[in-house]
DSSP file (Angstrom, degrees, kcal/mol; ACC not computed):
  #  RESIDUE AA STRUCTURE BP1 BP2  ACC     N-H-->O    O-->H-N    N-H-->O    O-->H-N    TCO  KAPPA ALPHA  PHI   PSI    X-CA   Y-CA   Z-CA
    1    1 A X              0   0    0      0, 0.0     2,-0.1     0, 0.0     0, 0.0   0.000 360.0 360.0 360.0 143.2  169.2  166.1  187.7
    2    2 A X        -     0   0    0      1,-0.0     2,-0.4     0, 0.0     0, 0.0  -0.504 360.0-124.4 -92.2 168.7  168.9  170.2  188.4
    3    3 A X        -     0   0    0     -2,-0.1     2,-0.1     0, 0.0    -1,-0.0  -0.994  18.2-123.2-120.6  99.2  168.4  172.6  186.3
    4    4 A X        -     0   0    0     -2,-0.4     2,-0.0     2,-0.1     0, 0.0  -0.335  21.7-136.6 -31.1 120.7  170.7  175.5  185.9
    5    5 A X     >  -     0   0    0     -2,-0.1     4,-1.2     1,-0.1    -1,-0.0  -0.336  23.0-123.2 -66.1 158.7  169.0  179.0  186.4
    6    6 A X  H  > S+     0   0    0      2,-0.2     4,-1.6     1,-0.2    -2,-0.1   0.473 115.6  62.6-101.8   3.9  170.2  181.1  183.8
    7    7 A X  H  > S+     0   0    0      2,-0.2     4,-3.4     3,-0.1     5,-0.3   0.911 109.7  48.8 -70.7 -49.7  171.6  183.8  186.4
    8    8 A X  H >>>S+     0   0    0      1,-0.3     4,-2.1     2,-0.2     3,-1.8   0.945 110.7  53.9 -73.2 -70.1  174.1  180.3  187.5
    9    9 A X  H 3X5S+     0   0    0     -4,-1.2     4,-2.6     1,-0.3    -1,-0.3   0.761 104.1  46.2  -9.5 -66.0  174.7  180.1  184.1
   10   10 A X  H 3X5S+     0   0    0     -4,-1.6     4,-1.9     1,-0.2    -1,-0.3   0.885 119.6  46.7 -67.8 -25.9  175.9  183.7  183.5
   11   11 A X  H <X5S+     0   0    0     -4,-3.4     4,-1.9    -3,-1.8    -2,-0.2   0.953 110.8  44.4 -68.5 -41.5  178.2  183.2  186.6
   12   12 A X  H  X5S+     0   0    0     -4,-2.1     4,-0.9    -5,-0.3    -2,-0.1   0.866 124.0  40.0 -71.0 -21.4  179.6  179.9  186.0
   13   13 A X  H >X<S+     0   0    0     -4,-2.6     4,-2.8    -5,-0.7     3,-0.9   0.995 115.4  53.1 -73.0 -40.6  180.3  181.5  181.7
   14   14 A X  H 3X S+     0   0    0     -4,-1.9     4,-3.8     1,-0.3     3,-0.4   0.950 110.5  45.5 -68.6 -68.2  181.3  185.0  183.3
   15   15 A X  H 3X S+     0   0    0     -4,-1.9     4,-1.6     2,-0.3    -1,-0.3   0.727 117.8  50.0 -41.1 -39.4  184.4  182.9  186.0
   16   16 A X  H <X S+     0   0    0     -4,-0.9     4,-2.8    -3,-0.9    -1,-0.3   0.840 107.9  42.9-120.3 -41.0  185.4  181.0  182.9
   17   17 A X  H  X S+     0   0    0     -4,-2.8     4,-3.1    -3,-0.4    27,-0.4   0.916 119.6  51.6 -84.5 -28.0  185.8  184.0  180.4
   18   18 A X  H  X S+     0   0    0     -4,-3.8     4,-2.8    -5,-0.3    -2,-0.2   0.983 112.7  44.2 -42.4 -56.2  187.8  185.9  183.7
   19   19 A X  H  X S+     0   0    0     -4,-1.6     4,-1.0    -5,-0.4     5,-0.4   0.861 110.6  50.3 -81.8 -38.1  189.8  183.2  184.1
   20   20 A X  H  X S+     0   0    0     -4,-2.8     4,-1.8     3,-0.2    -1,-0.2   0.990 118.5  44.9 -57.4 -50.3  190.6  182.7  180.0
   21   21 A X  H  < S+     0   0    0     -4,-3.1    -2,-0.3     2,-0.2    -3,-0.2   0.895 118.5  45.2 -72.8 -26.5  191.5  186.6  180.1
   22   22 A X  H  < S+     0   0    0     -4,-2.8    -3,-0.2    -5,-0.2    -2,-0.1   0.996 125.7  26.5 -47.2 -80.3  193.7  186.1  183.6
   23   23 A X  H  < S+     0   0    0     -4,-1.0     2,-0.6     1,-0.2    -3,-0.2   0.769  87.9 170.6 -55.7 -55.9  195.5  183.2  182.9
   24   24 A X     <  +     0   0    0     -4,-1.8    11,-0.6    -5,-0.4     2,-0.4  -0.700  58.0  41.1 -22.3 -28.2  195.7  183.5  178.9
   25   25 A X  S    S+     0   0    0     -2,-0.6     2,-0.3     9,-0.2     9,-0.2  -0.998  77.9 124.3-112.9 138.9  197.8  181.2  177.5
   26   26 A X        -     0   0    0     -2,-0.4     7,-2.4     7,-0.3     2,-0.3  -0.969  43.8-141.4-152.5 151.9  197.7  177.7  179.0
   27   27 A X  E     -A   32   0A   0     -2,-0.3     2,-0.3     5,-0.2     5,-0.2  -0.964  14.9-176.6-131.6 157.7  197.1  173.8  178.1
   28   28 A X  E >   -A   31   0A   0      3,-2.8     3,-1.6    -2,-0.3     2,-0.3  -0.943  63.6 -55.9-139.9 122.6  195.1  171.7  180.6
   29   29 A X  T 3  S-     0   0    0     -2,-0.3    -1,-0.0     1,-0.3     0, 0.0  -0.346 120.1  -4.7  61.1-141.4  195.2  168.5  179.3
   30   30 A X  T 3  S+     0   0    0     -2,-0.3     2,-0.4    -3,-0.1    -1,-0.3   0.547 118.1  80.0 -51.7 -16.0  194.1  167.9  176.1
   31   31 A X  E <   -A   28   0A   0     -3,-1.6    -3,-2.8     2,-0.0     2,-0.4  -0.835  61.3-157.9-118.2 138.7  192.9  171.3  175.6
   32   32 A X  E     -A   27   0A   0     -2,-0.4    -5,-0.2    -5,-0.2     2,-0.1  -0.932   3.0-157.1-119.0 149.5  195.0  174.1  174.7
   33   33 A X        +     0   0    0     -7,-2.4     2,-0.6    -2,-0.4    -7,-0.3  -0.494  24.2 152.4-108.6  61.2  194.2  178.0  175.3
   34   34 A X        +     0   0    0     -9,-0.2    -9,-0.2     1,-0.2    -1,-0.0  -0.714   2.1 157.8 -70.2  71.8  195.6  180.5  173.5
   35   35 A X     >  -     0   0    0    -11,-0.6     4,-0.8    -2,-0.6    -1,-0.2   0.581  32.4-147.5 -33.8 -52.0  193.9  183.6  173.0
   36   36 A X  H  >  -     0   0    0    -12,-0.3     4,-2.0    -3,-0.2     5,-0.3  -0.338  44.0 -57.6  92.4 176.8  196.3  186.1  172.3
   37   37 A X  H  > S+     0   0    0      1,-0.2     4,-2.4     2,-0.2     5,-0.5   0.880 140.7  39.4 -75.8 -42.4  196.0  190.1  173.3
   38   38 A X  H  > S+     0   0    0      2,-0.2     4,-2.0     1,-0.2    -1,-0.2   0.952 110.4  59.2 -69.0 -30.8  192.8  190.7  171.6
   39   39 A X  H  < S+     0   0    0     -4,-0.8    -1,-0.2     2,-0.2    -2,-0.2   0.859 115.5  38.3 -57.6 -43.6  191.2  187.1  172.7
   40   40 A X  H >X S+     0   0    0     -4,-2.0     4,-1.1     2,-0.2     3,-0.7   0.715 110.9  53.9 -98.2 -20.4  191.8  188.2  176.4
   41   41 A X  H 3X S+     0   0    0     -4,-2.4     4,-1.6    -5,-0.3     5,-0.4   0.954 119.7  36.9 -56.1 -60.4  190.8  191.7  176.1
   42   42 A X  H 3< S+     0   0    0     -4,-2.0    -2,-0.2    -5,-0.5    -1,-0.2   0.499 112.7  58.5 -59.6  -9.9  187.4  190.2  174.5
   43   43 A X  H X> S+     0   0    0     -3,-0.7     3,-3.5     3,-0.2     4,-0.9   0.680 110.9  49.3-113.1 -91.7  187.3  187.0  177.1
   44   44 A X  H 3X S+     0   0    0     -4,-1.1     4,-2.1   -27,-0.4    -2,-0.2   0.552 106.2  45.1 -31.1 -24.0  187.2  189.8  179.8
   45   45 A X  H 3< S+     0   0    0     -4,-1.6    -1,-0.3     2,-0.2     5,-0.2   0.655 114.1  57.5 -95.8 -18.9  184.7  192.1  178.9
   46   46 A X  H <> S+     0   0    0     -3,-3.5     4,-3.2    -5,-0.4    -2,-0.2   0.990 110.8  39.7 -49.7 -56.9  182.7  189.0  178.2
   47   47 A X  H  X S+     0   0    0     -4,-0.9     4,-2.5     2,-0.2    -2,-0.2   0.798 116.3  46.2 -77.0 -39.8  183.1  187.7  181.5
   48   48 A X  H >< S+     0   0    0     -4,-2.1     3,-0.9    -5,-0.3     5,-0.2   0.625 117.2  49.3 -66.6-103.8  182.7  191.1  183.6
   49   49 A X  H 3> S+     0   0    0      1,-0.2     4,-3.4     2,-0.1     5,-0.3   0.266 112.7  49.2  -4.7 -52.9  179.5  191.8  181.2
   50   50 A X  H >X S+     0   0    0     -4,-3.2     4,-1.4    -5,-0.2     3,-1.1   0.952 112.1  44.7 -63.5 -67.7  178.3  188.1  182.1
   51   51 A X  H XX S+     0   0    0     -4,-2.5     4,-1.6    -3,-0.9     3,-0.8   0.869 113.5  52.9 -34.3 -78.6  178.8  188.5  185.9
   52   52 A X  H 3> S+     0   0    0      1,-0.3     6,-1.2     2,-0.2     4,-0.9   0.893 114.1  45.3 -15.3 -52.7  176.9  192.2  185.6
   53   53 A X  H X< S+     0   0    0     -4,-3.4     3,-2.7    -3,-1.1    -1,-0.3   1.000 112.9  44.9 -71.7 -50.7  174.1  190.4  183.8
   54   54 A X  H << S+     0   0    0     -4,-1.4    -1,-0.2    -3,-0.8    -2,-0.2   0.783 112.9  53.0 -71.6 -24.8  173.7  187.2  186.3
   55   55 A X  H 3< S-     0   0    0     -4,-1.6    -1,-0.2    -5,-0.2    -2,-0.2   0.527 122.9-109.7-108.1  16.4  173.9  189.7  189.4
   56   56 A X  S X< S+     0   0    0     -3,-2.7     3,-3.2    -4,-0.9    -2,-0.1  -0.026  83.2 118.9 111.8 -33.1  170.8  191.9  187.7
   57   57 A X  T 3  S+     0   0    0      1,-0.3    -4,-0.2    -5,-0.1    -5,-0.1   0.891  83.5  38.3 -42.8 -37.5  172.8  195.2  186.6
   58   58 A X  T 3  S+     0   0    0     -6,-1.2     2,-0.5    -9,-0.2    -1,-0.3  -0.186  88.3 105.3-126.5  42.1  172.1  194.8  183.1
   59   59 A X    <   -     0   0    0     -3,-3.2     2,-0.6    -7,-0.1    -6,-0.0  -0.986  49.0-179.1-100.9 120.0  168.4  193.4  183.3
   60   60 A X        -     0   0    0     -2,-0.5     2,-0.0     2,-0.0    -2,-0.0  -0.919  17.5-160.7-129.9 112.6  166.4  196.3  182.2
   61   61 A X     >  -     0   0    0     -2,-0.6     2,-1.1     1,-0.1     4,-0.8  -0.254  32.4-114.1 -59.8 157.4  162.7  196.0  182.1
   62   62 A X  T  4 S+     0   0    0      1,-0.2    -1,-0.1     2,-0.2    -2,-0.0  -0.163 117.6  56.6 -79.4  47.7  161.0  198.9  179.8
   63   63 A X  T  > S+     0   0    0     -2,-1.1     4,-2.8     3,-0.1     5,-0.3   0.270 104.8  51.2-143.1 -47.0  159.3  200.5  182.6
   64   64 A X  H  > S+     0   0    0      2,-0.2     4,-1.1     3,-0.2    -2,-0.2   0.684 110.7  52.5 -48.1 -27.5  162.9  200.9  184.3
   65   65 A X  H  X S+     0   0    0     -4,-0.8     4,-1.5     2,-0.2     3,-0.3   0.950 111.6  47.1 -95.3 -67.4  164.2  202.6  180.8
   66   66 A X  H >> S+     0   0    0      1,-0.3     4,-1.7     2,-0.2     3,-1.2   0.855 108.3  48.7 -80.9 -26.7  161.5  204.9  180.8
   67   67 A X  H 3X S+     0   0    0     -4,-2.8     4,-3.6     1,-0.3    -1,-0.3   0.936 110.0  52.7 -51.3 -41.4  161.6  206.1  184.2
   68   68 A X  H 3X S+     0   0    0     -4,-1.1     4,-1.2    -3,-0.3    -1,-0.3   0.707 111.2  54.0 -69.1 -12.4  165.5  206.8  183.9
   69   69 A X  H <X S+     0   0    0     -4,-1.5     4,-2.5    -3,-1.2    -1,-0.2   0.890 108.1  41.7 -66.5 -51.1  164.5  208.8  180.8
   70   70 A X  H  X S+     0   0    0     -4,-1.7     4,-1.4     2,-0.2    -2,-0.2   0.836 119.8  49.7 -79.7 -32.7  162.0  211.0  182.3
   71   71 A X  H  X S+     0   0    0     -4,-3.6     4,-2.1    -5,-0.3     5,-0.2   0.976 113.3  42.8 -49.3 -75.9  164.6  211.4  185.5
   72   72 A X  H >X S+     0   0    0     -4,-1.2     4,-1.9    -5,-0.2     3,-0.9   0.907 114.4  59.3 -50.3 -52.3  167.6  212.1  183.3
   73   73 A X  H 3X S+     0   0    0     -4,-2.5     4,-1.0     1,-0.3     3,-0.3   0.857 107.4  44.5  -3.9 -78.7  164.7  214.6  181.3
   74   74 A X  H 3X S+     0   0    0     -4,-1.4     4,-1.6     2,-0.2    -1,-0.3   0.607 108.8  59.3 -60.8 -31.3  164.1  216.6  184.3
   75   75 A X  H <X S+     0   0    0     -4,-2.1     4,-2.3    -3,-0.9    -2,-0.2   0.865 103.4  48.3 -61.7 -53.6  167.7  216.8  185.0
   76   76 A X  H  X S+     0   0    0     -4,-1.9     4,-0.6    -3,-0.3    -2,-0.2   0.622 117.1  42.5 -73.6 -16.1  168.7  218.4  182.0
   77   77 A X  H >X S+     0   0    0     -4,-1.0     4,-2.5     2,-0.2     3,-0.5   0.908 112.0  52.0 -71.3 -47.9  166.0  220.9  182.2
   78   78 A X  H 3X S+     0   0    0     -4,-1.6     4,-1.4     1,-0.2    -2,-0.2   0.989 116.6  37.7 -51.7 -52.5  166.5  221.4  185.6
   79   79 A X  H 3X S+     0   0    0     -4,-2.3     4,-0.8     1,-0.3    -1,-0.2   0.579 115.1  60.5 -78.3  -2.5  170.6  222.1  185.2
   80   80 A X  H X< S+     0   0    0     -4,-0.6     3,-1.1    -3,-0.5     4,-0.3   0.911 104.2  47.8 -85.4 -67.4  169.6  224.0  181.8
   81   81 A X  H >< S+     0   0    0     -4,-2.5     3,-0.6     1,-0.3     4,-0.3   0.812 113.2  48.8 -58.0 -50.1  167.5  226.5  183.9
   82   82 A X  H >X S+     0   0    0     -4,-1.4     4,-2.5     1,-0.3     3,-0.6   0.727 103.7  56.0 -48.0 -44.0  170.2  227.0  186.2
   83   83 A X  T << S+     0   0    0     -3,-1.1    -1,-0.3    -4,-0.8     4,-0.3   0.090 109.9  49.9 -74.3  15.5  172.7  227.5  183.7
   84   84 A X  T <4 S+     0   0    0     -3,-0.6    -2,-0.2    -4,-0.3    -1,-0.2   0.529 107.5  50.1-131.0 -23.6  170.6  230.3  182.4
   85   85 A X  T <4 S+     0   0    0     -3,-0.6     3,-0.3    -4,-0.3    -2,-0.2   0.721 105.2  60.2 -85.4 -46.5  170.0  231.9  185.5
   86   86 A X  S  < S+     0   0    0     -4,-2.5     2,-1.0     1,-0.3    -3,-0.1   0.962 121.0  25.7 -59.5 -71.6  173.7  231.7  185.9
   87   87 A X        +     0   0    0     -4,-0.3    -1,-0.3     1,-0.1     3,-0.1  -0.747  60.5 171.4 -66.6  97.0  173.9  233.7  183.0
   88   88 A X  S    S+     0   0    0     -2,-1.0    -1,-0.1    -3,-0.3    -3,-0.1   0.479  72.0  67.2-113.6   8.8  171.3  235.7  182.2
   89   89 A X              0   0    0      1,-0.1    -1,-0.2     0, 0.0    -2,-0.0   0.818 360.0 360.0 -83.9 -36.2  173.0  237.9  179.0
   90   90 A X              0   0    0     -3,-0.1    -2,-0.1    -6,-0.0    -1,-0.1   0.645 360.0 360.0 -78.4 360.0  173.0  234.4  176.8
């Protein structure tokens, strides 16, 4: 028997809460789905979030965090200096 990865995991949960917010009310068999407006609003942003995560967008190491800090850092300084130069009475 395999062993799931947890990346197939977040695809196969991510396809299942899409498909609860697509479809939204349904029965298939024995099982009935009714979710409701708020169920499928929440079953979809589950399900894009899970995809996001399983294809890597939303793993962030803390060496990744702090470089996009000290980039975004440097950014606002940079466009602050500019904006000061632009104006150079304020």
């Amino acid at each position: 028997m395999t062993d799931l990865a947890a990346n197939n995991t977040f695809v196969i949960a991510g396809i299942v809460f899409i498909t609860i917010a697509v479809i939204g009310q349904s029965k298939l068999g024995f099982i009935e789905i009714n979710p409701g407006c708020f169920g499928r609003l929440l079953a979809l942003i589950i399900g894009i979030s899970s995809l996001f995560y399983a294809a890597g967008l939303l793993n962030f190491s803390v060496a990744n965090l702090d470089s996009l800090k000290t980039y975004l850092t440097e950014l606002i300084q940079q466009s602050l200096s500019s904006i000061n130069e632009l104006f150079p009475g304020s």
